[in-house]
TIRO-2110 file (N, C-alpha, C; in Angstrom, 1 decimal):
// TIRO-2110
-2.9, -15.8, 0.9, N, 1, A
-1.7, -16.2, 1.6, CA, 1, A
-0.5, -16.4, 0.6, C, 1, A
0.5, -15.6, 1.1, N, 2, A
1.9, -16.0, 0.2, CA, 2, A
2.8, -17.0, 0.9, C, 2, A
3.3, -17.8, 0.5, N, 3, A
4.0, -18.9, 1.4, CA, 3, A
5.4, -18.8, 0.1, C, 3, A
6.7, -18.9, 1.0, N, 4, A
7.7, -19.2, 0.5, CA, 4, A
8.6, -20.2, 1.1, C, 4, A
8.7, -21.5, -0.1, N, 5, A
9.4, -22.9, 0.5, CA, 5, A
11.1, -23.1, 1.4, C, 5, A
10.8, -23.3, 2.5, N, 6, A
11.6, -23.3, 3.4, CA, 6, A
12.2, -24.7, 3.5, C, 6, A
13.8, -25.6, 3.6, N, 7, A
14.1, -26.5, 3.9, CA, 7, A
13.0, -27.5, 4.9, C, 7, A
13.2, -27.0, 5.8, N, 8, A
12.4, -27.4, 7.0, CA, 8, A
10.7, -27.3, 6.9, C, 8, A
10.4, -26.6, 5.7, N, 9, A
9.1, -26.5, 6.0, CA, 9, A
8.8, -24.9, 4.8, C, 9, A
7.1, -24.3, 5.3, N, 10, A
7.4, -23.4, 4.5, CA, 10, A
6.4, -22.6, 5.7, C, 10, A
6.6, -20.9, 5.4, N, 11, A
6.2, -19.8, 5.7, CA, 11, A
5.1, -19.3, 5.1, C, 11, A
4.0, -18.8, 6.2, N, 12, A
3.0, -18.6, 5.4, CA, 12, A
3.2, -17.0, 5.6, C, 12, A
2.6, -16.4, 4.7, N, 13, A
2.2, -14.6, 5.1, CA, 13, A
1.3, -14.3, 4.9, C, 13, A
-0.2, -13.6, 5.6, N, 14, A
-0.8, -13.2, 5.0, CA, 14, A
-1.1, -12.3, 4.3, C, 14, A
-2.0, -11.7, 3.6, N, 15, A
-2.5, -10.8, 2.9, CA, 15, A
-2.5, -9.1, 3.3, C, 15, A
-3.0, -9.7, 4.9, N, 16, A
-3.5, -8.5, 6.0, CA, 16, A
-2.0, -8.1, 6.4, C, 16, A
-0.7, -9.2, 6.5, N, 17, A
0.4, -8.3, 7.2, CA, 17, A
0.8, -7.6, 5.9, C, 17, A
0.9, -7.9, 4.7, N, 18, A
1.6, -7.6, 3.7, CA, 18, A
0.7, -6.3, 3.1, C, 18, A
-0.7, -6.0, 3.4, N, 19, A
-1.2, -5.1, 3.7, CA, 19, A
-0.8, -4.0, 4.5, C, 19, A
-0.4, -4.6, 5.6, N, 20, A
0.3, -3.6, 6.6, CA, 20, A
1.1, -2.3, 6.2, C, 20, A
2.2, -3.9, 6.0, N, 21, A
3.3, -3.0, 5.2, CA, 21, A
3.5, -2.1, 4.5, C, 21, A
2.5, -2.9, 3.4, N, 22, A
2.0, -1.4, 2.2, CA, 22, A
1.8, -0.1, 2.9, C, 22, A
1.2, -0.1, 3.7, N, 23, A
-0.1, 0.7, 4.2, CA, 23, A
1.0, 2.0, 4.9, C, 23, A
1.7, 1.1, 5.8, N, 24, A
2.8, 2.0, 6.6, CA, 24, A
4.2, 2.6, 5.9, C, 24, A
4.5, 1.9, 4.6, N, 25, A
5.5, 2.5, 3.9, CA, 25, A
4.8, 3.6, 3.0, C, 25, A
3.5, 3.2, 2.6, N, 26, A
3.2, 4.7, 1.6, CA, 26, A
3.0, 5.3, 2.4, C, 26, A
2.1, 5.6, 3.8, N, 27, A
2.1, 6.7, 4.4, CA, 27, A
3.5, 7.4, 5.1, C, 27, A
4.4, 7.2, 5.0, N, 28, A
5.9, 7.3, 5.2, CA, 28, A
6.5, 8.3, 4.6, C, 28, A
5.9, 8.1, 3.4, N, 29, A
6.3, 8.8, 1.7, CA, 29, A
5.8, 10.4, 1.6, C, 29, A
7.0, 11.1, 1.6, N, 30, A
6.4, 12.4, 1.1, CA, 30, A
5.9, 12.7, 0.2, C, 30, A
4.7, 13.8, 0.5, N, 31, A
3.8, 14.0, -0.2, CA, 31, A
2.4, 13.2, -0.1, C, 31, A
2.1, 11.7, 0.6, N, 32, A
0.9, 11.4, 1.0, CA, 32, A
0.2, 11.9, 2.3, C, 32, A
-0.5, 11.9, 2.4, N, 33, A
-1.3, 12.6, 3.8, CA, 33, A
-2.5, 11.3, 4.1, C, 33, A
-2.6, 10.7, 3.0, N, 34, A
-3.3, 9.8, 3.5, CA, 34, A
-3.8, 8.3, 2.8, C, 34, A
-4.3, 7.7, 3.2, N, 35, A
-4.8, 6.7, 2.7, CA, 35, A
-6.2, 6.8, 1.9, C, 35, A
-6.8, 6.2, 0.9, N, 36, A
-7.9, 6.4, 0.4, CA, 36, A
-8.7, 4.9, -0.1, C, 36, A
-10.1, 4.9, -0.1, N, 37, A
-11.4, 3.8, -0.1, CA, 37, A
-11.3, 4.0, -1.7, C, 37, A
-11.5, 2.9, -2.1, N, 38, A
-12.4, 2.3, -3.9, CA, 38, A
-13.0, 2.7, -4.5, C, 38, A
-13.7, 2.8, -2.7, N, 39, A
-15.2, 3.0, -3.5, CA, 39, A
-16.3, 3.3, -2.0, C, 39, A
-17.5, 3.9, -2.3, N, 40, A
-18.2, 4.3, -1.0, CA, 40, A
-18.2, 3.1, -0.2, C, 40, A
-18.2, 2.5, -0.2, N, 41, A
-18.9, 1.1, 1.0, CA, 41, A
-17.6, 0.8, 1.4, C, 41, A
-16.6, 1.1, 0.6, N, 42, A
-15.0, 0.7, 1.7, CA, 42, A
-14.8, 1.7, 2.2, C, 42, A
-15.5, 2.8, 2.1, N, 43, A
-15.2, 4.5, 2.7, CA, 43, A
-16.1, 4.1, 4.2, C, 43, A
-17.6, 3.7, 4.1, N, 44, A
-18.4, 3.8, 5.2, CA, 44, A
-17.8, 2.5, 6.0, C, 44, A
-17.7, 1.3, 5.6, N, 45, A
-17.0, 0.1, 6.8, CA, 45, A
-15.3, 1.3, 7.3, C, 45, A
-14.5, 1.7, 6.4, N, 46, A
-13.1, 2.2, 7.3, CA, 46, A
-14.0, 3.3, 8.5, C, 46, A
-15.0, 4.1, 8.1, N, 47, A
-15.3, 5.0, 9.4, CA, 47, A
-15.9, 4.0, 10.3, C, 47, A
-16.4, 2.7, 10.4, N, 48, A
-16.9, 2.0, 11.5, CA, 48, A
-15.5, 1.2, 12.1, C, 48, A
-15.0, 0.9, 11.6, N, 49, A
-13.8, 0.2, 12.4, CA, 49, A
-12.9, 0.7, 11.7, C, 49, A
-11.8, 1.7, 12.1, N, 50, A
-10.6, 1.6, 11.4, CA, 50, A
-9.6, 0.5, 11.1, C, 50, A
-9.2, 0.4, 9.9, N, 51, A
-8.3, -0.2, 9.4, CA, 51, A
-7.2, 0.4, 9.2, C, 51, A
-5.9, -0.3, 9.5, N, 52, A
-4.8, 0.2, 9.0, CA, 52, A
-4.2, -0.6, 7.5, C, 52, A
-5.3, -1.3, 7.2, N, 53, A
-4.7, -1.8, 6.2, CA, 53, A
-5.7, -1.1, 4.7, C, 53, A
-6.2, 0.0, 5.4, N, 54, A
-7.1, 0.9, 4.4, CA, 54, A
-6.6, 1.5, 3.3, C, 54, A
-7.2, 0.9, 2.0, N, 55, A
-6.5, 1.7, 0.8, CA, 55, A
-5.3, 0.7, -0.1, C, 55, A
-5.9, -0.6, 0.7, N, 56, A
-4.6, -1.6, 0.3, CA, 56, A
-5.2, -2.8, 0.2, C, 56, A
-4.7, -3.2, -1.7, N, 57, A
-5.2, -4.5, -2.0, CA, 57, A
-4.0, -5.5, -2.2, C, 57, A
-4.3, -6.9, -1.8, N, 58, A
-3.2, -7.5, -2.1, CA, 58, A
-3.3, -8.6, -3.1, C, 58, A
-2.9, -9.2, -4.1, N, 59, A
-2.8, -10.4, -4.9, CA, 59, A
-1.7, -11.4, -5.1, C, 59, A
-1.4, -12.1, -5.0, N, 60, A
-0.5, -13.1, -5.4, CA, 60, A
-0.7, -13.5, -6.9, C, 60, A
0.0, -13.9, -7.5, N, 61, A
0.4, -14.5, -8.9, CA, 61, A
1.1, -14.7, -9.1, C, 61, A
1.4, -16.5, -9.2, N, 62, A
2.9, -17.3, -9.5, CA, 62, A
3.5, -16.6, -8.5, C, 62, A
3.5, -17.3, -7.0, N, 63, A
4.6, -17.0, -6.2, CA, 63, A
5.0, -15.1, -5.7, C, 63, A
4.3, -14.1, -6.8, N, 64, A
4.8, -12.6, -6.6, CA, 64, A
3.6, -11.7, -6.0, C, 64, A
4.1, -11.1, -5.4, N, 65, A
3.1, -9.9, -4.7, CA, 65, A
2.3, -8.8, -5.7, C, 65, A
1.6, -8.8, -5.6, N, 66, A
0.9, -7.7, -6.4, CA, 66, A
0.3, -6.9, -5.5, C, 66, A
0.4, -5.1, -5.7, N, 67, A
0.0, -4.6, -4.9, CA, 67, A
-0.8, -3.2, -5.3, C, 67, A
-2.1, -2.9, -5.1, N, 68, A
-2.9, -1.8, -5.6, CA, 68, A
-2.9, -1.0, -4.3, C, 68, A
-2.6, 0.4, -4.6, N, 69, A
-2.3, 1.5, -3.5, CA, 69, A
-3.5, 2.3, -3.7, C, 69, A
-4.6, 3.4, -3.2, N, 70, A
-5.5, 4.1, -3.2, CA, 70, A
-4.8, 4.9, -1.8, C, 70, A
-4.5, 6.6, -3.1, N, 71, A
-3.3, 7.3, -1.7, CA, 71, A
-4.6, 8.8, -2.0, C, 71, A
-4.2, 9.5, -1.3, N, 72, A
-4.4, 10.7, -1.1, CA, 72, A
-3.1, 11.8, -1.2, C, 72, A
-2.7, 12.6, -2.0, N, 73, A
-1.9, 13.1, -1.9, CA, 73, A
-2.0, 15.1, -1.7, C, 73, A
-1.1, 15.4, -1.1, N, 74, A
-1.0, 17.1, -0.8, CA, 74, A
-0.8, 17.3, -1.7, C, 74, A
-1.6, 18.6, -2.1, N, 75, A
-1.8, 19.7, -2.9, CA, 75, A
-0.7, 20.2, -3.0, C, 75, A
0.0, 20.6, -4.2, N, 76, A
0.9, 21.5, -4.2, CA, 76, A
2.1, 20.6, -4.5, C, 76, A
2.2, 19.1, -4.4, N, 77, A
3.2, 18.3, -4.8, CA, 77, A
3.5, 17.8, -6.3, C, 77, A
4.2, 17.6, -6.7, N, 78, A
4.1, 16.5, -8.3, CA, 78, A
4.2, 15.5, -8.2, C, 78, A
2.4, 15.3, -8.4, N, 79, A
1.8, 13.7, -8.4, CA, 79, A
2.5, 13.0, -8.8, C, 79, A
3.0, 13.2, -9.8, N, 80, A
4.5, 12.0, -10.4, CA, 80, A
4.9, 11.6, -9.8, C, 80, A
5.7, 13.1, -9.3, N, 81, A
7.2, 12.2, -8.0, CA, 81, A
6.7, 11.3, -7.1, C, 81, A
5.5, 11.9, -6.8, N, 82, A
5.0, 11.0, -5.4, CA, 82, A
4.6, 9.9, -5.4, C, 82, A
3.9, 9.8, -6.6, N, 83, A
3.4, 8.2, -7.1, CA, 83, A
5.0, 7.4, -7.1, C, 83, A
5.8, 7.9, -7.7, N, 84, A
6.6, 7.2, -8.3, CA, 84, A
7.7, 6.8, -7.2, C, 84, A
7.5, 8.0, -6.0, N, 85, A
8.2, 7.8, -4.8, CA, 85, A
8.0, 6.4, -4.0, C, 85, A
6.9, 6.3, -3.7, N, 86, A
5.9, 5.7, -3.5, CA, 86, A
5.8, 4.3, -3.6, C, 86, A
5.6, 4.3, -4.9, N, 87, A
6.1, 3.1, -5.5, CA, 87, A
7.6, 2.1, -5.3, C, 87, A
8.4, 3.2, -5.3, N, 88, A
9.8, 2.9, -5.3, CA, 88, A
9.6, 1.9, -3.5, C, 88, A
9.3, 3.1, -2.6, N, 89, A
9.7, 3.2, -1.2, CA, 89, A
8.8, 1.7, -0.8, C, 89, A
7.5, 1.1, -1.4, N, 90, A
6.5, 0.3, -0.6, CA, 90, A
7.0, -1.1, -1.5, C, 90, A
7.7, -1.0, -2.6, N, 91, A
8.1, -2.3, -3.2, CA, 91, A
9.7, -2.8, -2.4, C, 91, A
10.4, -1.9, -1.9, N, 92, A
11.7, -1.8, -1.2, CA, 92, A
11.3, -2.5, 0.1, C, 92, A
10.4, -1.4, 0.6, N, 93, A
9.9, -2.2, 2.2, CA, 93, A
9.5, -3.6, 2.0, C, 93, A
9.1, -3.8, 1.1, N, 94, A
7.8, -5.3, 1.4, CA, 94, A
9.3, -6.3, 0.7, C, 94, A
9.8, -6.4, 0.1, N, 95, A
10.8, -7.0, -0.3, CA, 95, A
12.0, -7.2, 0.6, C, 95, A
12.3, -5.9, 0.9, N, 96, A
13.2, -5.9, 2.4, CA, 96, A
12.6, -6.6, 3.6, C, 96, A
11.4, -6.7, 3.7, N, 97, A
10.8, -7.3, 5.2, CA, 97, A
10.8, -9.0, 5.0, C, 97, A
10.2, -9.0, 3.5, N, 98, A
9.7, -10.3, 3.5, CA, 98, A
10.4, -11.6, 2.6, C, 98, A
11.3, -10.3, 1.8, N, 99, A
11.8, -11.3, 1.3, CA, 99, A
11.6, -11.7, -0.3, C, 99, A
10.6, -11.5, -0.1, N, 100, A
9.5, -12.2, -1.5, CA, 100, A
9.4, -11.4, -2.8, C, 100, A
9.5, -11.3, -4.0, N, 101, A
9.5, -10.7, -5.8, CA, 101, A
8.4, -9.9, -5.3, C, 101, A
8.2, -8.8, -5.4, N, 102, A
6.9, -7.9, -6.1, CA, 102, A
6.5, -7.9, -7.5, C, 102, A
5.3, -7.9, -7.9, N, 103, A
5.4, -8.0, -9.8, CA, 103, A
4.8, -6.7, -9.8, C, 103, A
4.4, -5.9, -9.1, N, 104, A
3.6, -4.7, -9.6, CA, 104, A
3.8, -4.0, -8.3, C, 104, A
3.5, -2.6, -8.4, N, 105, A
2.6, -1.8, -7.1, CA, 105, A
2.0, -0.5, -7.9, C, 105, A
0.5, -0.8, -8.3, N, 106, A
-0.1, 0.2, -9.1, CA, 106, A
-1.0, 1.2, -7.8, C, 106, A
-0.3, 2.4, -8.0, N, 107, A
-0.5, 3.9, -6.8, CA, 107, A
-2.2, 4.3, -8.2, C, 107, A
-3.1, 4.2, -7.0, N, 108, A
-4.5, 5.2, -7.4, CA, 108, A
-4.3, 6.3, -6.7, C, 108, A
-4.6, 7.7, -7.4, N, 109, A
-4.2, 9.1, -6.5, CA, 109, A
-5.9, 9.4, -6.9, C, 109, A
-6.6, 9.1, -5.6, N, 110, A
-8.1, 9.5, -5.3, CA, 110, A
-8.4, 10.9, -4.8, C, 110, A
-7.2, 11.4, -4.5, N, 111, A
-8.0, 12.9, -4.2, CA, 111, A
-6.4, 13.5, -4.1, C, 111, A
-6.8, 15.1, -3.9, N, 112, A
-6.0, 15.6, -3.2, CA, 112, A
-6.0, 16.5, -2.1, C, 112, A
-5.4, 16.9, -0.8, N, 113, A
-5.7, 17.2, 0.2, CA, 113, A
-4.8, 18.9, 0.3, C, 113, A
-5.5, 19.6, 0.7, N, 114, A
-5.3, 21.1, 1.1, CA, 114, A
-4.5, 20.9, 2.8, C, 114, A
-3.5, 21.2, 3.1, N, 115, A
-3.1, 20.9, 4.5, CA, 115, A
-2.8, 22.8, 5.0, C, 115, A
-2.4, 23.2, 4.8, N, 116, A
-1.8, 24.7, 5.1, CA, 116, A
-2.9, 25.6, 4.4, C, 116, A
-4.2, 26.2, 5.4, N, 117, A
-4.4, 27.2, 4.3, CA, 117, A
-4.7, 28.1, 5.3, C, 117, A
-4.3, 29.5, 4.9, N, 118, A
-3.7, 30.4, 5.3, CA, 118, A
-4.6, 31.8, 5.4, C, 118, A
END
């Protein structure tokens, strides 16, 4: 939970919306196609119930968001840009929605995906 102190009181957020967000701004981003697991056992639980918060870790430290991405990206792009796109676009959203400091958003590029083949 991230909570930020309000006059009247304070705001909680959880983990899972701020998850979300991640989740929906990197897939937004040109050049991903998809989201990506850790590791096999977060690969086999996402095929039994999908998550949309798949491929997304969240931490707090001193009040700031920390955020680990596991993307998938198209073949044929520069992994740079897109990481770096990426990065830009999911620390913007989550700041713009919520309000709250980001201290990190470290992008894992787990595979890459063939979409067009001919």
């Amino acid at each position: 939970m991230s909570e930020t102190p309000q006059p009247v009181g304070r705001i909680e957020i959880s983990h899972k919306a701020i998850a979300t967000l991640a989740s929906q701004a990197a897939l937004r981003s040109y050049g991903v196609v998809g989201m990506a697991s850790r590791n096999l056992v977060d690969g086999i639980v996402y095929l039994l119930a999908r998550d949309p918060r798949h491929g997304v870790e969240i931490h707090t430290t001193d009040g700031q968001v920390c955020i680990e991405l596991y993307i998938v990206v198209e073949y044929g792009t520069r992994v740079s840009s897109v990481t770096e796109s990426v990065g830009h676009t999911v620390r913007y959203q989550i700041e713009r929605a919520l309000g709250m400091p980001i201290a990190f958003v470290n992008i894992h590029v787990q595979d890459l995906r063939v979409s067009n083949v001919d």
